[in-house]
C-alpha positions as CSV (number, residue, x, y, z in Angstrom):
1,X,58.8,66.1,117.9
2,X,58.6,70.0,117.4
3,X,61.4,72.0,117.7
4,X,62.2,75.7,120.0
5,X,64.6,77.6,118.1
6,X,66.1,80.8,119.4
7,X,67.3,82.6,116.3
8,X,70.7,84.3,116.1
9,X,70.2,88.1,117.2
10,X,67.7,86.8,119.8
11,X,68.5,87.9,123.9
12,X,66.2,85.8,126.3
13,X,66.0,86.8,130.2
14,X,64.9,84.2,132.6
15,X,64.0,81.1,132.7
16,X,63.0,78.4,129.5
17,X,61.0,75.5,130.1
18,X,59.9,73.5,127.0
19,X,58.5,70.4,126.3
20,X,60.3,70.2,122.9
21,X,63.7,70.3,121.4
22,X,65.4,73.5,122.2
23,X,67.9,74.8,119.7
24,X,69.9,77.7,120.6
25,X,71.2,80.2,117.7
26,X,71.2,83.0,119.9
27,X,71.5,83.7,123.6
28,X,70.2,82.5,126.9
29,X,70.5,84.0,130.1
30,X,68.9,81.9,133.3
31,X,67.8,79.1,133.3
32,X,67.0,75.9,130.3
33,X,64.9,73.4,130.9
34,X,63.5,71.2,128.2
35,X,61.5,67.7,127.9
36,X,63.5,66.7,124.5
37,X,67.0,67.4,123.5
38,X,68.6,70.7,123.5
39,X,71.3,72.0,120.7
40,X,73.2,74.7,121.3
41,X,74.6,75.9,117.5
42,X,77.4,77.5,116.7
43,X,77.4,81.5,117.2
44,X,74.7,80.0,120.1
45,X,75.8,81.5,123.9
46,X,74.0,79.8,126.9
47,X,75.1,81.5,130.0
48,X,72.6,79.6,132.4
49,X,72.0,75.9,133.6
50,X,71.0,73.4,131.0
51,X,68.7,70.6,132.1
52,X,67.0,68.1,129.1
53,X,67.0,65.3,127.1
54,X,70.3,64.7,124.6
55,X,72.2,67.8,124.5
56,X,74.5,69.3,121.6
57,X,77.1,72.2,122.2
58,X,78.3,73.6,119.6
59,X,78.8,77.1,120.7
60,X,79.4,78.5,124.0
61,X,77.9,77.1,127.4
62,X,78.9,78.8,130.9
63,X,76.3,77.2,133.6
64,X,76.0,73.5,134.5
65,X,74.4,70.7,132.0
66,X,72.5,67.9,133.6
67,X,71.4,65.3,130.5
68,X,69.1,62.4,131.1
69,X,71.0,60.9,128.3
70,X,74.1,62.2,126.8
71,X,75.8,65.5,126.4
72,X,77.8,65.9,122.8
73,X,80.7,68.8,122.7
74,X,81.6,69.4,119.5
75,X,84.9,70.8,117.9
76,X,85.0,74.9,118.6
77,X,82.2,74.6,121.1
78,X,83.5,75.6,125.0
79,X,81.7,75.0,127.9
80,X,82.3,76.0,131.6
81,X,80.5,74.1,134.2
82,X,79.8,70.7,135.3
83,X,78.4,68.2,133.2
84,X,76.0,65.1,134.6
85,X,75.1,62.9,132.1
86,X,75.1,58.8,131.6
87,X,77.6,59.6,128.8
88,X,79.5,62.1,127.0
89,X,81.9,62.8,124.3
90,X,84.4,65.7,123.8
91,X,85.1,65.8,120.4
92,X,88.9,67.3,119.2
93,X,89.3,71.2,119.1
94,X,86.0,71.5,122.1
95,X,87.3,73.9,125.3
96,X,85.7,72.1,128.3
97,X,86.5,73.9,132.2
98,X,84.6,71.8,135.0
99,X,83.8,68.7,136.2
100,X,81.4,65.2,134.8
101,X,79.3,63.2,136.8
102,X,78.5,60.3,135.0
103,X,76.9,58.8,138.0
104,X,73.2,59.0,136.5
């Protein structure tokens, strides 16, 4: 499957809906909404709700994140917002403020 990317130094308005993978190196501002996965790199800010496929976060998140699968927060990453998702992992060193719904 094709990937999205929106490159580091990149400022998107409004509202995202892709039916690829979406990987985030720059910043978001609205709304996400993807068929596939969506990655969120480090140095990547999202400040908008996250809806998709298998989600990574490595950088910054402040919204909601609803997965169809799983949502991965890896060390450094911080998100604020609620997470639904079937599963999800928090890895050691990840800032996480909100609550999960694992109720999928």
């Amino acid at each position: 499957m094709a990937s999205t990317v929106i490159g580091a130094g990149i400022t998107i308005e409004g509202e995202i809906t892709s039916e690829e993978d979406v990987i985030v190196q720059g910043t978001v501002r609205g709304k996400l909404a993807a068929d596939g996965g969506v990655t969120v790199e480090q140095g990547g800010v999202v400040e908008a709700d996250i809806a998709g496929g298998p989600t990574t976060v490595s950088g910054q998140v402040t919204g909601n994140i609803s997965s169809t699968d799983r949502v991965d927060l890896q060390p450094g990453s911080k998100v604020v917002g609620n997470v639904k998702a079937a599963r999800i992992t928090i890895a050691d060193g990840a800032q996480f403020k909100g609550n999960v719904d694992m109720d999928v």
